[in-house]
C-alpha positions in Angstrom: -15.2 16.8 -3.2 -18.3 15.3 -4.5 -21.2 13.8 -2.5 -22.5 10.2 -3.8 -24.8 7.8 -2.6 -24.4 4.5 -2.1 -26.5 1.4 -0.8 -24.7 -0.9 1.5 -26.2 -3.4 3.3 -26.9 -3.2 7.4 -23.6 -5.6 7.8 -21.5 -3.7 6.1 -22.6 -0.3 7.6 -22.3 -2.1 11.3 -18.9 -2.9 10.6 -17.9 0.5 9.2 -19.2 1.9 12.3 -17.0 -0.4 13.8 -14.4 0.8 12.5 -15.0 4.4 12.5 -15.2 3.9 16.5 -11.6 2.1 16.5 -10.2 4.7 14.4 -12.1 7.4 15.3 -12.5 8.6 12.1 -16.0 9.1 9.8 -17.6 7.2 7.5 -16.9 9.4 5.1 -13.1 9.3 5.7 -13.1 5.6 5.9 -14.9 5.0 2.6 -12.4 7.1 1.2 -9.6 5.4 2.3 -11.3 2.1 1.0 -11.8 3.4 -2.4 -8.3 5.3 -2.3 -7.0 2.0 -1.3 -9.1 0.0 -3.7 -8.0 2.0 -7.1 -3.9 1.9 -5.9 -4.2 -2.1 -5.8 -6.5 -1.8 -9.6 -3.5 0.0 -10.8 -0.9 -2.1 -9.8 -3.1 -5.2 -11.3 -3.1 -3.2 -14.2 0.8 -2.2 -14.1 1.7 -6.3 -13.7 -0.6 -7.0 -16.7 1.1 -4.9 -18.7 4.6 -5.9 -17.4 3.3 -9.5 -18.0 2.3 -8.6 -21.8 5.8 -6.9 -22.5 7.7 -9.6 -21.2 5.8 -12.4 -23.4 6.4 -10.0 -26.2 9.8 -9.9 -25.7 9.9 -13.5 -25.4 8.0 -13.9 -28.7 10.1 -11.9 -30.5 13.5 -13.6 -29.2 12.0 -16.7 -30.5 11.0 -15.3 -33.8 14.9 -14.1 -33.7 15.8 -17.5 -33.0 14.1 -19.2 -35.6 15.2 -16.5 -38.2 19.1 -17.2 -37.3 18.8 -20.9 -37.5 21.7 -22.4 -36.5 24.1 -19.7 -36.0 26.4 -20.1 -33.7 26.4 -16.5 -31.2 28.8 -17.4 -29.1 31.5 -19.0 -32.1 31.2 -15.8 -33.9 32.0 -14.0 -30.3 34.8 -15.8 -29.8 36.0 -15.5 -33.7 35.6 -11.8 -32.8 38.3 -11.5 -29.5 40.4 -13.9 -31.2 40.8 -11.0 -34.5 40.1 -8.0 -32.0 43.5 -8.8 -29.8 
């Protein structure tokens, strides 16, 4: 592990302490926890983003899709196809 400081102010440091007395664990253990805590919920931001990007990509391209077949008819030529396939 590595040691780092950090300035917090008197408020936050009373209510770690609080904590720390509840849970009877250190500051130290607590701040890691925070921070452990606090980079899971970054990631998962940063996994529903992404997830948010790919979908409106996939939507873009279906549209671009769309556009390209003009006004063929997917579900006629489906239905041309099990009527020939029987």
């Amino acid at each position: 592990m590595v040691r780092i400081n950090a300035i917090l102010s008197e408020d936050m440091i009373e209510k770690i302490d609080t904590i720390t007395q509840n849970e009877h664990k250190s500051r130290s253990m607590i701040l890691r926890e925070a921070t452990q805590k606090f980079i899971e919920e970054y990631q998962q931001k940063l996994e529903e983003v992404r997830r948010k990007e790919r979908i409106k990509h996939a939507i873009e391209t279906q549209e671009r899709l769309r556009k390209k077949s003009g006004a063929w008819d997917g579900i006629g030529e489906l239905r041309k196809w099990r009527k020939t396939s029987q």
